[in-house]
N, C-alpha and C positions, 0 to 999 in steps of 0.2 A: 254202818252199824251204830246205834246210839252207845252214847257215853256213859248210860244207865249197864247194859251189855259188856264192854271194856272194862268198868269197873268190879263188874261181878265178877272176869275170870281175874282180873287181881286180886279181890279178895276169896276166889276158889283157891288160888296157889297160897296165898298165904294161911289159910286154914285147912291145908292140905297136909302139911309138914310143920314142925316146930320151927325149925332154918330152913329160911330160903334164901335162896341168889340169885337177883336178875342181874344177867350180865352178859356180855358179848362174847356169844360162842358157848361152845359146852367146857362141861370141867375134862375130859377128854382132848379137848381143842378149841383153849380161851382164843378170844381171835381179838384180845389187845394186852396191853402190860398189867394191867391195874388188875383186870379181871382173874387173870393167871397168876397174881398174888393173894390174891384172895381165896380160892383155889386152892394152892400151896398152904398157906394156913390153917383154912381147914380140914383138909386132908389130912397135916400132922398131928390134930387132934383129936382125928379117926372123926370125924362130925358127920352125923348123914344130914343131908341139906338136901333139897329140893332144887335143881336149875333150873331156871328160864332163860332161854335163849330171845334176848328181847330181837335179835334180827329175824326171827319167825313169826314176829307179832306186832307189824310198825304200827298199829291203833295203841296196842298195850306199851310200846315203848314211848309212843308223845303221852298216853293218857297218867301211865306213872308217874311221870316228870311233877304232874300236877298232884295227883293223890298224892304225892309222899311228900311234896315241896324242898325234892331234890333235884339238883337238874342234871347229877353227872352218873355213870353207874362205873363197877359194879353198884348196886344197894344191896344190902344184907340186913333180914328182919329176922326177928328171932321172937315166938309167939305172937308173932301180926302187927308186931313194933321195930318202927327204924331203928336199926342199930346207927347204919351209917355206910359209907364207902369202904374202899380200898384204906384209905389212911387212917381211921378211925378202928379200922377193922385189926391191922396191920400193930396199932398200938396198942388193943385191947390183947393182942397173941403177944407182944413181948411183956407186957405187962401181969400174964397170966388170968387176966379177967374175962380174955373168953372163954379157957377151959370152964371158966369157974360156971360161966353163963351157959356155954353148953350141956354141962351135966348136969345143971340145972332146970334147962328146959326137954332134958331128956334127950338130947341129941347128939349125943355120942353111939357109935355102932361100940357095940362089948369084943373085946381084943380074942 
């Protein structure tokens, strides 16, 4: 499949949802540490997000790496912009700046 193709369902998932997460495994069943905190996070801030399971799409998982000029996942975007990984992610929830960015981009499910 062309690179032109790979990139278009990347940028399908990202303009699918306000938050997404590509990351290994589902939020049901992260299948490494980092992604199951990420996960954890936004789940305590009731966040609907978008999963990709990048092990269901090895084109989309080398082809991210480059689109986002990240090399590690989880990544977590929020309106079609890197937020960042697990740790960056992890410091925006204690810091309360991603409640603040989820309600913002509307991605809070209502309690």
């Amino acid at each position: 499949m062309s690179d032109e193709a790979v990139i278009g369902r990347i940028k399908a998932h990202l303009s699918s949802a306000p938050a997404v997460l590509f990351m290994k495994g589902t939020p049901d069943f992260p299948q490494c540490g980092f992604s199951a905190q990420a996960v954890a996070a936004l789940s305590r801030l009731n966040a609907q997000f978008e999963a990709v399971n990048i092990f269901e799409d090895p084109e989309l998982r080398d082809a991210i790496k480059t689109f986002s000029n990240w090399p590690t996942f989880p990544q977590f975007y929020l309106n079609g912009e890197l937020i960042g990984g697990c740790d960056i992610l992890l410091q925006m929830y204690h810091n309360g700046e991603l409640q603040t960015a989820l309600t913002e981009a509307g991605a809070v499910k209502a309690q």
